[in-house]
C-alpha positions in Angstrom: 112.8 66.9 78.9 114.0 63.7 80.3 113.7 62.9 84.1 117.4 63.4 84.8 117.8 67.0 82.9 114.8 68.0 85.1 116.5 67.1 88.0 120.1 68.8 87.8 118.1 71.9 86.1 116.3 71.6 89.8 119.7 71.4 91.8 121.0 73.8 89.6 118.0 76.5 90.5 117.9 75.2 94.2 122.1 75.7 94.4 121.3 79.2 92.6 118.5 80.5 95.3 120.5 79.2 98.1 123.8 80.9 97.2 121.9 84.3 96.4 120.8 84.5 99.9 124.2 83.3 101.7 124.2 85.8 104.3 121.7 88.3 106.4 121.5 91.7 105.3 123.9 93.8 106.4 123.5 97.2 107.7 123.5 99.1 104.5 121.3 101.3 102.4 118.1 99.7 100.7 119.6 97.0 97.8 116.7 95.5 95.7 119.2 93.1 93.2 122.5 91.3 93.9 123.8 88.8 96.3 122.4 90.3 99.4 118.9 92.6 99.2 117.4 94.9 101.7 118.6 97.2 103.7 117.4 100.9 104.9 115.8 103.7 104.0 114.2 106.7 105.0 111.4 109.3 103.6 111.4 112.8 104.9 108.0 113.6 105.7 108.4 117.7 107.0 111.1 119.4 108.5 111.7 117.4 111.5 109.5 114.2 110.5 111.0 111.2 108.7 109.5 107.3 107.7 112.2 104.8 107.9 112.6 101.3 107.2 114.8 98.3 107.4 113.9 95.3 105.2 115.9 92.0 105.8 116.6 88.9 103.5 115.4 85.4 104.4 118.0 84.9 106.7 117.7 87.9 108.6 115.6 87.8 111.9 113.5 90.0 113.6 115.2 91.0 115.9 118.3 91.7 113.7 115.8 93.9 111.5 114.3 95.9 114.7 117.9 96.5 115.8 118.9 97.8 112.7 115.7 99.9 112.4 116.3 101.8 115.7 120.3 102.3 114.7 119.7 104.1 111.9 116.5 106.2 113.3 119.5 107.2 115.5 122.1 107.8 112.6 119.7 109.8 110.7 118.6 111.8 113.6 122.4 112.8 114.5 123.4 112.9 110.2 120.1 115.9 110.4 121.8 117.6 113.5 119.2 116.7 116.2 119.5 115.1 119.8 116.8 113.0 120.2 113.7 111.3 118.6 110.4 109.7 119.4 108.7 107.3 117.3 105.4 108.4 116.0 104.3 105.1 114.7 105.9 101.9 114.3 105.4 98.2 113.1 107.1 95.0 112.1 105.8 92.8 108.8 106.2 89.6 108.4 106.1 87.6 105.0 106.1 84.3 105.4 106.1 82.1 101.8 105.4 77.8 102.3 106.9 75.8 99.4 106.8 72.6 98.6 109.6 71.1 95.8 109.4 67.7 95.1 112.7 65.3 95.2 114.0 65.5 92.0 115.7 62.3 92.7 112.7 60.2 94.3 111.8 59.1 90.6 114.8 57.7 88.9 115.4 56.5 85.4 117.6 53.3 85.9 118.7 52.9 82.4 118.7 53.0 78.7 116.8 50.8 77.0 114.9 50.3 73.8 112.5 52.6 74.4 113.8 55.2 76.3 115.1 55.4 80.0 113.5 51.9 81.8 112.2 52.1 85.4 111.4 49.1 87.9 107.9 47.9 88.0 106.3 45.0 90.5 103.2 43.0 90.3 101.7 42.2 93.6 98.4 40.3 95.0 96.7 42.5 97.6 93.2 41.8 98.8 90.1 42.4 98.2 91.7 43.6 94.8 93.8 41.2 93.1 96.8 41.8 91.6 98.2 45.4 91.4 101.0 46.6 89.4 103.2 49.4 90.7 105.9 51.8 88.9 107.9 54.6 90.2 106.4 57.1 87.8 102.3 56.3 88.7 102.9 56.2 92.2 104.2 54.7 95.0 102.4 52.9 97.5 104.9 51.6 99.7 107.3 54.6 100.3 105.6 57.9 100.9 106.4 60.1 97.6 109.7 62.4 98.7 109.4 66.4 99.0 111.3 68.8 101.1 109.3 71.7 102.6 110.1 75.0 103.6 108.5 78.2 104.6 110.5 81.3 104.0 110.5 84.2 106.0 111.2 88.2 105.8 111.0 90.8 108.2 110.5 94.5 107.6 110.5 97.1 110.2 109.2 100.9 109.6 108.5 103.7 112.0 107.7 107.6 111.6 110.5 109.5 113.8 109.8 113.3 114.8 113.6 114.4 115.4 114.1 117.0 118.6 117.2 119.1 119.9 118.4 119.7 123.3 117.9 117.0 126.2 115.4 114.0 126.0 112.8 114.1 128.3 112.3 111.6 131.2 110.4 108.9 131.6 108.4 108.8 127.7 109.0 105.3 126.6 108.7 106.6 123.1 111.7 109.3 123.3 115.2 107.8 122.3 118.8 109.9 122.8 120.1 109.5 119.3 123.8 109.0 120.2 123.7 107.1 123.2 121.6 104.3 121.0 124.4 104.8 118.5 127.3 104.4 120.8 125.5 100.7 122.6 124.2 99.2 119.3 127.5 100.1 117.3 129.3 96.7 118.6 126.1 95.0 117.3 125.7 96.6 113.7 127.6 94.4 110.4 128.3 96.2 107.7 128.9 95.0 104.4 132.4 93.7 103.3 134.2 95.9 101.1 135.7 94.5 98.3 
């Protein structure tokens, strides 16, 4: 495959990742393929016991995937016909990927010649060597070799919820009322455009 094919099959691949992960997840049930992935979903463990999650995309932060987490805890908790819950265990993953691409454009062919695509070369006299020869496609010594590098990172939030009736009770830091969380996170939740 020739240098330039290499390179717009990189842009094309790059242009392709990029546009699959255009927006955060939204607030929406658990989506594993598509445009958009993640999303919620929730395990019932016994009667009154459920494990729920929230995984976000790449471009969906933390705090955005915590958020979301305690909305539907809430959600669920009123959708099951209970008052209140308390979280029985709860954490926050990270994933964090580092990648490295090299510029598919710091290496160019210049031209067409007789044999093949030509490229610039120099001979220079450096001591205590002697004369050196340099090419784009062995190396570069006076420009540092191009690459773009990126760390990628997801977020996913899970807790157990035990789901109560009647009125919370005061002062447990772990005991949420499962509409009043609905009613001052609602301006805060985006949902996914229907189409």
């Amino acid at each position: 495959m020739s240098m330039k094919k290499a390179a717009i099959a990189a842009a094309l691949a790059l242009a392709a990742t990029l546009s699959a992960c255009a927006t955060p997840t939204p607030y929406q049930p658990k989506v594993t393929s598509g445009s958009v992935t993640g999303g919620f979903s929730e395990q019932k463990l016994e009667g009154d016991r459920y494990r729920v999650s929230f995984a976000g995309n790449s471009l969906t932060s933390r705090e955005t995937v915590e958020r979301y987490l305690l909305y539907r805890s809430a959600e669920l908790t009123v959708q099951q016909g209970y008052d209140w819950f308390e979280t029985a265990d709860h954490r926050t993953d990270r994933t964090a990927r580092t990648y490295v691409e090299p510029d598919p454009l710091s290496r160019p062919a210049f031209g067409w010649g007789p044999y093949g695509y030509w490229r610039p070369s120099w001979r220079y006299y450096g001591s205590p060597y002697g004369w050196r020869t340099w090419d784009p496609f062995w190396g570069d010594p006076f420009f540092a070799d191009r690459a773009q590098i990126r760390t990628v990172e997801k977020f996913e939030a899970g807790a157990e919820i035990v789901m109560h009736k009647g009125k919370k009770p005061e002062g447990d830091p772990r005991a949420y009322d499962a509409r009043e969380i609905m009613a001052n996170l609602a301006s805060t939740i985006v949902r996914p455009e229907v189409k």
